[in-house]
N, CA, C and O atoms as a printed pandas DataFrame, in Angstrom:
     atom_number atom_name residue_name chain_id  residue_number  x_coord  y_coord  z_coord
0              1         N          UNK        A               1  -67.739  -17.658   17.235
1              2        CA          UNK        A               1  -67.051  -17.847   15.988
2              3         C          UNK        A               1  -68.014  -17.591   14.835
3              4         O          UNK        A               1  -67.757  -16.952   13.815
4              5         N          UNK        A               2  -69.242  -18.229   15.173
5              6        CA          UNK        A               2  -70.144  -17.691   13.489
6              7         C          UNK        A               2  -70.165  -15.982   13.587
7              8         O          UNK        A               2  -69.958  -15.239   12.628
8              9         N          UNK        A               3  -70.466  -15.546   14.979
9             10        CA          UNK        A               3  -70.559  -14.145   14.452
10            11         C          UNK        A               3  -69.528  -13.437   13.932
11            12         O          UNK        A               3  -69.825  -12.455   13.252
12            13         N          UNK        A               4  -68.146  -13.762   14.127
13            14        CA          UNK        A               4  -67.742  -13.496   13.249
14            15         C          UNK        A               4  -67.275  -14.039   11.706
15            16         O          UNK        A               4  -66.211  -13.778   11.145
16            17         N          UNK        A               5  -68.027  -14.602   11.358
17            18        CA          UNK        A               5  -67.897  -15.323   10.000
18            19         C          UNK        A               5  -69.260  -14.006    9.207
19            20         O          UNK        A               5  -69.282  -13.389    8.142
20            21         N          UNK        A               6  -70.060  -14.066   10.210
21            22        CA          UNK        A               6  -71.248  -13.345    9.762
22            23         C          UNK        A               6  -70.548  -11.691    9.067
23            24         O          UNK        A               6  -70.581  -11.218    7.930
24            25         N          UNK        A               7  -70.010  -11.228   10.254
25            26        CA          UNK        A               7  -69.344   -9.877   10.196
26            27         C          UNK        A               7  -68.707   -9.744    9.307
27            28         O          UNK        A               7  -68.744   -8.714    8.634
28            29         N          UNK        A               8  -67.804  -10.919    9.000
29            30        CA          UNK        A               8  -66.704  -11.238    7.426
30            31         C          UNK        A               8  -67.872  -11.133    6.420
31            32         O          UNK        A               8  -67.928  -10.273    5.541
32            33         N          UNK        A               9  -68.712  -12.000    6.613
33            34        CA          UNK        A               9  -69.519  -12.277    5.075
34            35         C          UNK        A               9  -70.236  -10.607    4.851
35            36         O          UNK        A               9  -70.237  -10.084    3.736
36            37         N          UNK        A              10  -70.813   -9.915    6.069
37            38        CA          UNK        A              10  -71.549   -8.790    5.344
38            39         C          UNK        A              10  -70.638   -7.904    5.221
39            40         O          UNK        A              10  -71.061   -7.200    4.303
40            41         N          UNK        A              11  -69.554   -7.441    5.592
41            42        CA          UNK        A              11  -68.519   -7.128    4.798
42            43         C          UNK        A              11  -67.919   -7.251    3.618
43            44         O          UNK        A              11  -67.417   -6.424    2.856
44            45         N          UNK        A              12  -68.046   -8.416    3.579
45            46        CA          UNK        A              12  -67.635   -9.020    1.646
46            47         C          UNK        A              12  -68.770   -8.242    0.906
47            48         O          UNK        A              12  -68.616   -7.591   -0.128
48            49         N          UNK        A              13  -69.735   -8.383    1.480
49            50        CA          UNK        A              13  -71.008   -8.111    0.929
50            51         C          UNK        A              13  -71.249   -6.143    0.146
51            52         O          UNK        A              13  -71.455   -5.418   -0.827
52            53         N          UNK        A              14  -71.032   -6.264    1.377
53            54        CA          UNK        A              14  -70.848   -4.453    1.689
54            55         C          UNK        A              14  -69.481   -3.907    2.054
55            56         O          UNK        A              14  -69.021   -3.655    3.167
56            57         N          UNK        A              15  -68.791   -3.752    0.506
57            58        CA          UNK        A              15  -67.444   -2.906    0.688
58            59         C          UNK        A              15  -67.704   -1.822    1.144
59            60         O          UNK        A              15  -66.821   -1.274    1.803
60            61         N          UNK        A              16  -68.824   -1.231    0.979
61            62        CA          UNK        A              16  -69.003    0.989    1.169
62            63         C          UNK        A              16  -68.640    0.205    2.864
63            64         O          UNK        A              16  -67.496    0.503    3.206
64            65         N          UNK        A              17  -69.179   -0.453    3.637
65            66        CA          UNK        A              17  -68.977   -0.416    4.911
66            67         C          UNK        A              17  -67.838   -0.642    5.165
67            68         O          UNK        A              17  -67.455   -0.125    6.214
68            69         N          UNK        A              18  -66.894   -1.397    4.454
69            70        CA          UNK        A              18  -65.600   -1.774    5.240
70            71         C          UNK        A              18  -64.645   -0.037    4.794
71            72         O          UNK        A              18  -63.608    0.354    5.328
72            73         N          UNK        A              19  -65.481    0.712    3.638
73            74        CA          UNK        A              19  -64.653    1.925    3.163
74            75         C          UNK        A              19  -64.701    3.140    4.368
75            76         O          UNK        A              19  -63.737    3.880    4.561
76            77         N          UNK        A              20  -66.178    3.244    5.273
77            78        CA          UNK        A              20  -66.621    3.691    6.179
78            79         C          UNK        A              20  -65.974    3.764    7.080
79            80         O          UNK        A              20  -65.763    4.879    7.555
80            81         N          UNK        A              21  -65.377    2.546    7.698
81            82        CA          UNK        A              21  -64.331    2.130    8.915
82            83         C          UNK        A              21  -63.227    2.558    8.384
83            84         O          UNK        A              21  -62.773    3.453    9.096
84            85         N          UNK        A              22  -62.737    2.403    7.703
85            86        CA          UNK        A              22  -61.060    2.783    7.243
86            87         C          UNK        A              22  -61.089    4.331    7.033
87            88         O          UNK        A              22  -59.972    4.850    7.045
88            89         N          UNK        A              23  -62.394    5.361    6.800
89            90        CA          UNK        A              23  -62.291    6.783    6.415
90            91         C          UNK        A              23  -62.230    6.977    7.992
91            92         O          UNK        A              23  -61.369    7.804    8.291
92            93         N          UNK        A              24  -63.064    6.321    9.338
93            94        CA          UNK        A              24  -63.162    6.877   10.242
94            95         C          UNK        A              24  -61.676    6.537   11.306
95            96         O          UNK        A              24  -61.257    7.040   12.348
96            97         N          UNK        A              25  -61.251    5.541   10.498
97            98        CA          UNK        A              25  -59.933    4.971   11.205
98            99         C          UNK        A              25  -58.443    6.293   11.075
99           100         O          UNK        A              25  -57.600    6.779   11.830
100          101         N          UNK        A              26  -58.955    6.422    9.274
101          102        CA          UNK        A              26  -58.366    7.628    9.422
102          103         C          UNK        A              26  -58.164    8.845    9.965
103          104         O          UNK        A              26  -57.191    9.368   10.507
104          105         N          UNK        A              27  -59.698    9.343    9.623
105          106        CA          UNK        A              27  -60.065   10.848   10.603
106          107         C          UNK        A              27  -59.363   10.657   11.481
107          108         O          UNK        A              27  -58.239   11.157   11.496
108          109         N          UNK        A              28  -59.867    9.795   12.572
109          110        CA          UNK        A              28  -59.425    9.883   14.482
110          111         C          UNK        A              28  -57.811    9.765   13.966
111          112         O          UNK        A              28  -57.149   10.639   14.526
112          113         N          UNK        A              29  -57.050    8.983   13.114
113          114        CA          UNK        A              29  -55.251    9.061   13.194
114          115         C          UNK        A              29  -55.306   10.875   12.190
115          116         O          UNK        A              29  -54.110   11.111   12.018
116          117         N          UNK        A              30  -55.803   11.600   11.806
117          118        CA          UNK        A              30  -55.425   12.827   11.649
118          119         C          UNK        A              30  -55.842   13.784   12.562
119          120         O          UNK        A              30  -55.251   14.861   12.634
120          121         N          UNK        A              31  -57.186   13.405   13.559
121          122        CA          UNK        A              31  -57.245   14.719   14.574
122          123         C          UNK        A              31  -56.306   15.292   15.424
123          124         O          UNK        A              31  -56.455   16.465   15.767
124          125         N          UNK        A              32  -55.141   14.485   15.904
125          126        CA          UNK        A              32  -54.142   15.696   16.342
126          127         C          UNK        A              32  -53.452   16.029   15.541
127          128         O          UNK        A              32  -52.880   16.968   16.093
128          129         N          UNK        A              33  -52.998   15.941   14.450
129          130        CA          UNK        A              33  -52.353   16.769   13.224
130          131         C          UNK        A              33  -52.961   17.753   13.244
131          132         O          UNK        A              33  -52.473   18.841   13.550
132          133         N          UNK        A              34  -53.900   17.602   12.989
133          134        CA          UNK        A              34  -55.055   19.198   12.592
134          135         C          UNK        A              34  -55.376   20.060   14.173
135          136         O          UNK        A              34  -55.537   21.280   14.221
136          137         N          UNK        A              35  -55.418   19.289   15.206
137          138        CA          UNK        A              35  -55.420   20.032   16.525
138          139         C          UNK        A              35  -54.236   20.960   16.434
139          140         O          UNK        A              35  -54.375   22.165   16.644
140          141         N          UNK        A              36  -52.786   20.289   16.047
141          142        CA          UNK        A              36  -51.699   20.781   16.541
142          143         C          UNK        A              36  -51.109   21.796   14.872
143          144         O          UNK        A              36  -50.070   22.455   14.825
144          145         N          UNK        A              37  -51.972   21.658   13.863
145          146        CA          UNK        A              37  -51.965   22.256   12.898
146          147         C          UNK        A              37  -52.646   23.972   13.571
147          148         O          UNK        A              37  -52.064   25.032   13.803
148          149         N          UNK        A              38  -53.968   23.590   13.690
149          150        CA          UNK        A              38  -54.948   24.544   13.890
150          151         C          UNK        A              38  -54.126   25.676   15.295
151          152         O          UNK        A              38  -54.093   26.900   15.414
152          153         N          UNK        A              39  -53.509   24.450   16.237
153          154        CA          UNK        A              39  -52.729   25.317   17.358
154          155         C          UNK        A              39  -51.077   26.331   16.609
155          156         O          UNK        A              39  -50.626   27.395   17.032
156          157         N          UNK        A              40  -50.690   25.702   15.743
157          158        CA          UNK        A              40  -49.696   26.843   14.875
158          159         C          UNK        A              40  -50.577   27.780   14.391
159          160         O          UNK        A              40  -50.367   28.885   14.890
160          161         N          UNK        A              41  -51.379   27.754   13.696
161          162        CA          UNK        A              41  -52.250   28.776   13.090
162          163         C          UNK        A              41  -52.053   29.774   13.854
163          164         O          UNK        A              41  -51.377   30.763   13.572
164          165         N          UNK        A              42  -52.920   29.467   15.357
165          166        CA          UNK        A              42  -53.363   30.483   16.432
166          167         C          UNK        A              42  -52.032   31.370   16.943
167          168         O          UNK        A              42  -52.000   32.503   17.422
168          169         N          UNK        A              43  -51.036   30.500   16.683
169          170        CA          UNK        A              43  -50.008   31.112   16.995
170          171         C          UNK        A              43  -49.062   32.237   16.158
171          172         O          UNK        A              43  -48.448   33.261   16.457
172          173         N          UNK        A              44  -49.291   31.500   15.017
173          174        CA          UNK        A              44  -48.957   32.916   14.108
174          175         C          UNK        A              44  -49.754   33.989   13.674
175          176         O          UNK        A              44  -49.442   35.033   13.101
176          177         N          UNK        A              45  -51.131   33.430   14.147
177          178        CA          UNK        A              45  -51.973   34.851   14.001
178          179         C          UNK        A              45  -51.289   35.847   15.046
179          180         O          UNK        A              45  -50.651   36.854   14.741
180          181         N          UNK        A              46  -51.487   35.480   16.050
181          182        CA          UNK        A              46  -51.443   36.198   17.448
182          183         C          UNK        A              46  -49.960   36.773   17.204
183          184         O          UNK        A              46  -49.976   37.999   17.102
184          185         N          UNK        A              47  -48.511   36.120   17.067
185          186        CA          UNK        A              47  -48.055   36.701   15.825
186          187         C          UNK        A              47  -47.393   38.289   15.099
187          188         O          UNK        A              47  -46.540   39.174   15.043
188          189         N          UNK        A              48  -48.673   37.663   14.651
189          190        CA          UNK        A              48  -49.187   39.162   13.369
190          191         C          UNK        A              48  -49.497   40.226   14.203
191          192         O          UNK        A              48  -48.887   41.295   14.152
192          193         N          UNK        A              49  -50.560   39.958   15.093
193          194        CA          UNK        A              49  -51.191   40.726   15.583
194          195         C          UNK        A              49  -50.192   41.536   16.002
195          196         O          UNK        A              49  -49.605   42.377   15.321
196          197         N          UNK        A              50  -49.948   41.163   17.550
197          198        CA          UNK        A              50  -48.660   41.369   18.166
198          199         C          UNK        A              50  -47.531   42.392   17.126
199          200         O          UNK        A              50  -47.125   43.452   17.601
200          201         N          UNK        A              51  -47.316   42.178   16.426
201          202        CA          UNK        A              51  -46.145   42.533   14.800
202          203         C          UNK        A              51  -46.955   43.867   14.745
203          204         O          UNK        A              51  -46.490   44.970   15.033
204          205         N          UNK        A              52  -48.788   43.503   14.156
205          206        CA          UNK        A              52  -49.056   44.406   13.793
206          207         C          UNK        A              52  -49.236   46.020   14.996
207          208         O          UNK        A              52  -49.114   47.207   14.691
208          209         N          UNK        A              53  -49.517   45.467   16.189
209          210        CA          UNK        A              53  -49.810   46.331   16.991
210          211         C          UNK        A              53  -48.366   47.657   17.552
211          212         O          UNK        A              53  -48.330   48.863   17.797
212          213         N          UNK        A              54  -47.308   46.418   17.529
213          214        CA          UNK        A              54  -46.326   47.212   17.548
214          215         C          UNK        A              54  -45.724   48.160   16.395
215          216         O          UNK        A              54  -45.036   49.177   16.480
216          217         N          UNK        A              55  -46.178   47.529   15.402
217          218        CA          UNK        A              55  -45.584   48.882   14.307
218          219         C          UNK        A              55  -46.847   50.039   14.261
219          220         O          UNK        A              55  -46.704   51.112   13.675
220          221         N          UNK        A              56  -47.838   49.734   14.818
221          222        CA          UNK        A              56  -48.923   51.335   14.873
222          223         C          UNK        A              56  -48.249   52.136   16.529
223          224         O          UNK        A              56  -48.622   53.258   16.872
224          225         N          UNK        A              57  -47.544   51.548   17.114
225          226        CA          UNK        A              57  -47.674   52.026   18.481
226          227         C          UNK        A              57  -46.170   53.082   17.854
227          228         O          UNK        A              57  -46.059   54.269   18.162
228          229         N          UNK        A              58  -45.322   52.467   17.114
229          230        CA          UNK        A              58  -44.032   53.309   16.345
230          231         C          UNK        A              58  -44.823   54.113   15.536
231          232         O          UNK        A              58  -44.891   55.341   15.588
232          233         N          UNK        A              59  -45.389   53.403   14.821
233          234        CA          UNK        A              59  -45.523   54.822   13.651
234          235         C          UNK        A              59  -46.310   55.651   14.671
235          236         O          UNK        A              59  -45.561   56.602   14.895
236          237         N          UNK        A              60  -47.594   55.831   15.530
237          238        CA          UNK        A              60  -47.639   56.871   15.897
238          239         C          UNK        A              60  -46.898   57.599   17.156
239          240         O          UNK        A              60  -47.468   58.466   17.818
240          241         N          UNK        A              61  -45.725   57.208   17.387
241          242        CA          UNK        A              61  -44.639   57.672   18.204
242          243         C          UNK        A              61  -44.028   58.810   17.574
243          244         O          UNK        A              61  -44.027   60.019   17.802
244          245         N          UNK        A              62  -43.224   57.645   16.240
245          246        CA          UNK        A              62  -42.380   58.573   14.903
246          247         C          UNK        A              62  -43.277   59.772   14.401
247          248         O          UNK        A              62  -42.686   60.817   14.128
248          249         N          UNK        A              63  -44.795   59.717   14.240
249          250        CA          UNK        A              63  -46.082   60.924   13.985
250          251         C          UNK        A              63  -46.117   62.095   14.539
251          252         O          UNK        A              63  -46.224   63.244   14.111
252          253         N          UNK        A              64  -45.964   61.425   15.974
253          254        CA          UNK        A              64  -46.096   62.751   16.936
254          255         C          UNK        A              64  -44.507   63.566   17.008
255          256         O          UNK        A              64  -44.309   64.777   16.915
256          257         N          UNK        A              65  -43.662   62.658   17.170
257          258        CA          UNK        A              65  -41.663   63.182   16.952
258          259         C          UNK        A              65  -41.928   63.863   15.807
259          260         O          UNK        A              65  -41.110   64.770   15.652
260          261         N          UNK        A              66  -42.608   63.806   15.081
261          262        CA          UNK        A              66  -42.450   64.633   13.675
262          263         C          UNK        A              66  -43.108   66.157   13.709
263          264         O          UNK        A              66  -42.631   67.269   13.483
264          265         N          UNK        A              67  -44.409   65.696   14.093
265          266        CA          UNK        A              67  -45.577   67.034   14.740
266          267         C          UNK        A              67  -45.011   68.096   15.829
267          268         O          UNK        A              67  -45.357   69.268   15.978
268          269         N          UNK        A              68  -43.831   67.190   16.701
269          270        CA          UNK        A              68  -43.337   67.999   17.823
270          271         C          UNK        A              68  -42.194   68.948   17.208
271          272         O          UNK        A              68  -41.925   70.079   17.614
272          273         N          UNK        A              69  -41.562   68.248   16.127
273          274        CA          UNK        A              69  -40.384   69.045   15.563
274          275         C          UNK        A              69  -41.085   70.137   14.432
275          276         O          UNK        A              69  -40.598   71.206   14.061
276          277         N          UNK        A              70  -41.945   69.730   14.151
277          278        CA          UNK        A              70  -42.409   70.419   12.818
278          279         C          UNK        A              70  -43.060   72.040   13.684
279          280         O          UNK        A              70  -42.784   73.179   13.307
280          281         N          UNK        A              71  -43.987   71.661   14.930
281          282        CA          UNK        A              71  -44.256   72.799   15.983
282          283         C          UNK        A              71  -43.458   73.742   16.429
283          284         O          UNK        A              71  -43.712   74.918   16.693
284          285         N          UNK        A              72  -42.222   72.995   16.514
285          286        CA          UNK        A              72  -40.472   73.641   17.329
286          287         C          UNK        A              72  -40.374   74.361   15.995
287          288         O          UNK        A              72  -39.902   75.458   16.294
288          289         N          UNK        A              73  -40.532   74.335   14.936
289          290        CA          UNK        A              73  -39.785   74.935   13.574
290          291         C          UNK        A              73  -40.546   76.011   13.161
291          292         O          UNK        A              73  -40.029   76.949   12.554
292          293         N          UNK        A              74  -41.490   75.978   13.376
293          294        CA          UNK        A              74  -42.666   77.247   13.260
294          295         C          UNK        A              74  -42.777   77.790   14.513
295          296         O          UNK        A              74  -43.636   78.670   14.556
296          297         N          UNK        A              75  -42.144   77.553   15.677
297          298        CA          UNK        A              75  -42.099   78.237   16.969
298          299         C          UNK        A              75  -41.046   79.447   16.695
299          300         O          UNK        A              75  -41.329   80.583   17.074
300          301         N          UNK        A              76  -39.871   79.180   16.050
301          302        CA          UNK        A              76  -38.355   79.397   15.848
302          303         C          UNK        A              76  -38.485   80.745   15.335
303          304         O          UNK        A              76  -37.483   81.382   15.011
């Protein structure tokens, strides 16, 4: 029981410490927010990517359909 009277009193004493515990109480209640934040991220990058890869794989499809007709027209 005194030790904790002790723990109360240097606490009274020292607010920055009781501010310490409550910032770290916080952190640990936001690390899976930000895990499961950081895991959307990854997901809409990948996404993009994905988005982006498929519109170069069209445009140079539509590039070459163009090169092939444009060849056929000067063949003619």
């Amino acid at each position: 029981m005194a030790d904790k009277s002790a723990d109360s009193n240097r606490f009274a004493r020292d607010p920055q410490r009781g501010i310490a515990a409550a910032t770290g109480i916080g952190m640990n209640a936001l690390k899976p927010i930000m895990h499961f934040q950081v895991s959307m991220l990854r997901m809409w990058a990948d996404s993009i990517e994905r988005f982006a890869g498929n519109y170069e794989k069209g445009l140079e499809e539509t590039v070459t359909a163009v090169e092939e007709q444009s060849d056929k027209e000067r063949a003619a």
